[in-house]
C-alpha positions in Angstrom: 0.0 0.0 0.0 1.3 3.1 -1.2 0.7 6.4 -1.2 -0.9 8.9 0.9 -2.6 12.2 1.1 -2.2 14.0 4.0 -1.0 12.5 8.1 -2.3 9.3 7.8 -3.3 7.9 4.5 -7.1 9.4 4.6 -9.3 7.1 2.7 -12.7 8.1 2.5 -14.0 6.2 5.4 -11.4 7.4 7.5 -12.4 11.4 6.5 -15.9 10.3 7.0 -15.6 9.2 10.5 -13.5 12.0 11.7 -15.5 15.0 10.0 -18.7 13.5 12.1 -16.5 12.7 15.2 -15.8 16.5 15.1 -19.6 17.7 14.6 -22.0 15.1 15.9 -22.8 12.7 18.6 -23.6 10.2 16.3 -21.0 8.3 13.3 -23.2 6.7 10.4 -21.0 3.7 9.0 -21.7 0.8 6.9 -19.6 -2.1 6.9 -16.9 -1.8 9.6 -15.4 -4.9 9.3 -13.2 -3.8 6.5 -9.2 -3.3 7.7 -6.9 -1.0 6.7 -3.1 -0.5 7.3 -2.3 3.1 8.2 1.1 4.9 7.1 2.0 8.0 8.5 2.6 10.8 5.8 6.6 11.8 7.0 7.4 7.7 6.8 5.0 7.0 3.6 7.6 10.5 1.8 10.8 8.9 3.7 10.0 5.6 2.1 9.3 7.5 -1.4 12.9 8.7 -1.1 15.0 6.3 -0.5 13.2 4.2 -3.1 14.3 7.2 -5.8 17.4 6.8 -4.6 17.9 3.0 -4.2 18.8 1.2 -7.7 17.8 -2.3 -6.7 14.3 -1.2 -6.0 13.9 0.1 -9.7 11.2 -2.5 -11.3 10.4 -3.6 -7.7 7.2 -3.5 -6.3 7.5 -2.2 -2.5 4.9 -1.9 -0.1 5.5 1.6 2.6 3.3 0.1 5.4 3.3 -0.5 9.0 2.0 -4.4 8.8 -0.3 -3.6 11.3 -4.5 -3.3 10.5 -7.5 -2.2 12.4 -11.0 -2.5 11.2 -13.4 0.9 10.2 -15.2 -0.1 13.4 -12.0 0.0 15.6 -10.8 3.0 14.0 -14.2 4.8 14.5 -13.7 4.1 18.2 -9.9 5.2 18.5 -11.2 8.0 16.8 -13.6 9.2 19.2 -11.4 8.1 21.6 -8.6 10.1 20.4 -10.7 13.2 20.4 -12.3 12.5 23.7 -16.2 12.2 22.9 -18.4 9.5 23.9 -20.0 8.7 20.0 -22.9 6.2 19.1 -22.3 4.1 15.8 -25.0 3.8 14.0 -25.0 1.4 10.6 -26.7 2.5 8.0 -27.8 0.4 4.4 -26.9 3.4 2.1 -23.2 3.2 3.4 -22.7 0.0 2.3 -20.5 -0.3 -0.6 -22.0 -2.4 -3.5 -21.5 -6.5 -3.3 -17.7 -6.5 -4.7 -16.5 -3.5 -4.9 -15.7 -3.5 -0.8 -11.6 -4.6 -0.4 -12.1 -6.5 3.1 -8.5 -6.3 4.1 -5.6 -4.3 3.1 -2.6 -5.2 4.7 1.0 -4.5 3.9 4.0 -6.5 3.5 7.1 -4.0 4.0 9.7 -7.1 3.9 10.9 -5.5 0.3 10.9 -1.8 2.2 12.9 -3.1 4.6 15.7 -5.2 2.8 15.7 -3.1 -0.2 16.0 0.3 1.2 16.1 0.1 5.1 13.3 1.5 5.8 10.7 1.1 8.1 7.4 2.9 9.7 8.7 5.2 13.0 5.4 6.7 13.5 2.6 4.5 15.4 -1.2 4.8 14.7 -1.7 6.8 17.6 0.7 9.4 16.7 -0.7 9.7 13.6 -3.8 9.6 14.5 -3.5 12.5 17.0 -1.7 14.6 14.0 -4.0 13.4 11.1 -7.1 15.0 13.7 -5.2 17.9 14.3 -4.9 18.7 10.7 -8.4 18.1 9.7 -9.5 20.1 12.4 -7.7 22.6 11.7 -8.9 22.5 7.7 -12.5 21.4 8.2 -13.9 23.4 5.6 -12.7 21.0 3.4 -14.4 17.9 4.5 -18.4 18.0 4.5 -19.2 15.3 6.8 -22.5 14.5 5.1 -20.8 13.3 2.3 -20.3 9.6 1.4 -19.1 8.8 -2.0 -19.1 4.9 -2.8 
């Protein structure tokens, strides 16, 4: 898994479940069994780096992850946890993504990232967590969390 946009690599379920932690006293999910593995931005850009700069990794495919998954469902609680509210999850039909297009588990195998270009993941989920909210909250705006885009 590769890639990331902002802190922590901000999927859409993971915006959704932080822009309502922030405004309501209720998160509307669908399936939360889905797991994810979560890269912090600074060690997702490190990785990026030394791959440009490593010639054995060229035609290589390498994954920048921590190894590590939670499910939505965890996450939506660590979220609330993080920010310190007491949140109901509701499930709701129309958040349920249609039968096969859901990806139940995303999980990384960094082997490659370590041997090829000694690098590993320094920032835990927490950590990242705590910055990823930090940064969303302070650019809202940008998130509407009414929004759910399948």
């Amino acid at each position: 898994m590769m890639g990331r946009c902002r802190n922590l690599r901000l999927e859409q379920a993971a915006t959704a479940i932080i822009s309502q932690t922030l405004t309501r006293k209720e998160i509307v999910l669908g399936n939360m069994s889905p797991t994810r593995d979560f890269t912090f931005v600074l060690d997702t850009a490190e990785g990026f780096l030394k791959a440009a700069e490593c010639e054995k990794a060229i035609g290589e495919e390498i994954n920048l992850g921590t190894g590590q998954e939670i499910s939505i469902g965890e996450l939506a609680k660590k979220i609330a946890a993080t920010i310190g509210r007491d949140i109901t999850i509701r499930l709701a039909d129309e958040r349920i993504r249609p039968y096969k297009s859901e990806v139940q588990r995303l999980l990384s195998n960094n082997y490659k990232a370590k041997e090829l270009l000694g690098w590993e993941p320094r920032t835990g989920l927490e950590e990242g967590l705590a910055e990823t909210l930090e940064w969303v909250g302070q650019r809202f705006a940008m998130y509407d969390p009414d929004s759910y885009r399948i």
